[in-house]
C-alpha positions, -999 to +999 in steps of 0.1 A: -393-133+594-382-166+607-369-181+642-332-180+629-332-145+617-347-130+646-322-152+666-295-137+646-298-099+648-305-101+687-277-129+698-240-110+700-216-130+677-180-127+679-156-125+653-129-149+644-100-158+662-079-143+640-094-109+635-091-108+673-058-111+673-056-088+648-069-060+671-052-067+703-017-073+685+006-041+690+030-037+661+062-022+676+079-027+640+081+014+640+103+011+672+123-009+667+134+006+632+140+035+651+164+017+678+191+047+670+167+075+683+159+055+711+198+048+717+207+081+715+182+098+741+193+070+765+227+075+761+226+116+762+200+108+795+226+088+809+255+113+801+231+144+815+229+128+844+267+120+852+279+154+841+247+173+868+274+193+885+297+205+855+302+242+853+299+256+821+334+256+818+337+215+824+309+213+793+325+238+770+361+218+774+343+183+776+321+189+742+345+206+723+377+185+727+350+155+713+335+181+689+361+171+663+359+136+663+326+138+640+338+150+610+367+129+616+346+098+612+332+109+581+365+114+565+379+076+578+347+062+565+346+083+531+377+073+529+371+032+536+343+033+511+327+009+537+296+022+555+294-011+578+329-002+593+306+029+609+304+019+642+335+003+647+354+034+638+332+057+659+341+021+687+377+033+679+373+068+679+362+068+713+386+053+727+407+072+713+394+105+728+388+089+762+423+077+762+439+116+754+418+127+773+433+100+805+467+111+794+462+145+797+496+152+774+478+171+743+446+185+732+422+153+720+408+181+695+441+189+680+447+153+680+418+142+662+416+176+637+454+165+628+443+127+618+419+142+599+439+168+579+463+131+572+430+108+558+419+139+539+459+143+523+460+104+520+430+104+501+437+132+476+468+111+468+460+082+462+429+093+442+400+113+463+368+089+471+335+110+460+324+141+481+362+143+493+353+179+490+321+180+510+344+161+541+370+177+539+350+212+545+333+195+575+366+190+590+373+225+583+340+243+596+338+218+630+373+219+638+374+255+637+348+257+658+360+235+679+393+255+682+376+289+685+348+277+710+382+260+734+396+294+729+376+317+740+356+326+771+335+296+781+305+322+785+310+328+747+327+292+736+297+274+747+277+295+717+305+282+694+304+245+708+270+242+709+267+256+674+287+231+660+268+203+675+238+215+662+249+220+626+262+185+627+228+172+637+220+191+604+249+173+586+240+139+598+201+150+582+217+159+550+236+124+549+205+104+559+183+125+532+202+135+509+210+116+477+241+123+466+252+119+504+237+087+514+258+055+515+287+075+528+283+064+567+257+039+578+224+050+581+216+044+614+249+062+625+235+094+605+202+093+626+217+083+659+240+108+654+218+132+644+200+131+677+226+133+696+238+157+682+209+181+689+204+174+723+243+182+730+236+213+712+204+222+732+221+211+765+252+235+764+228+267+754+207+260+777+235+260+805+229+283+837 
């Protein structure tokens, strides 16, 4: 064996430059395609955090006066045939509920169920956009919901509420997954949505 192969199997050689940048290089690509996720736990953090000292009461009537605006945003969007007008509408929508809500005149829920009802009527007459019929019984299965968990006992509306939270969390799924379903709102609506969704719905059963 000569001089230069004992030299080099006892001397330490390093490898290139760019295999060691290959190592020490974190790939945060899979955060930031899930930017929604991480939007929507800040956000619910944020809103946990203001609304500490609610009663169960102050949650039941917060969450389900906003409860209806969900499916509502599926219907105006279904309806636009535009998934990139997503977040403006749900822009709009808020405001929207934050304003009734400031007026304090009518019920925000009854508001937004009612505009609903009207996109869902406009569309079937001027020619209904596809899965008219799946939006149209979201509007009917959260806004009654909505209603019934308003109407009732907070001890029992919060069940109702919180129910329909968590079943849109599923609907948002089955929009993000689904085939026939995808395309209808954007797609990182559905999974922003989605999360929020069950956290809201977790919170209010887990109320003391």
């Amino acid at each position: 064996m000569s001089y230069d192969d004992v030299r080099s199997r006892h001397y330490c050689r390093f490898p290139p430059a760019a295999t060691l940048n290959a190592m020490t290089h974190i790939n945060t690509a899979p955060l930031t395609r899930r930017w929604p996720t991480l939007a929507a736990i800040a956000i619910f953090a944020a809103q946990a955090a203001a609304s500490a000292s609610d009663t169960v009461a102050d949650s039941v009537e917060g969450f389900g006066q906003v409860l209806p605006l969900l499916p509502l945003l599926y219907v105006v969007i279904n309806q636009l045939g535009t998934p990139r007008a997503t977040w403006p509408v749900l822009g709009g929508g808020m405001v929207l509920v934050f304003g009734l809500q400031a007026l304090d005149l009518v019920s925000p829920a009854g508001v937004m169920i009612g505009i609903a009802l009207a996109v869902l009527l406009w569309g079937l007459l001027r020619g209904a956009p596809r899965v008219w019929g799946v939006q149209a019984a979201g509007v009917v299965v959260f806004g009654a919901l909505a209603v019934a968990g308003l109407a009732v006992d907070p001890e029992v509306g919060r069940w109702l509420v919180a129910a329909g939270w968590f079943c849109h969390g599923l609907w948002d799924l089955a929009h993000l997954t689904l085939e026939r379903l995808k395309g209808v709102v954007a797609p990182s609506f559905a999974e922003w949505c989605a999360v929020v969704d069950v956290l809201v719905g977790a919170e209010l059963s887990l109320l003391g």
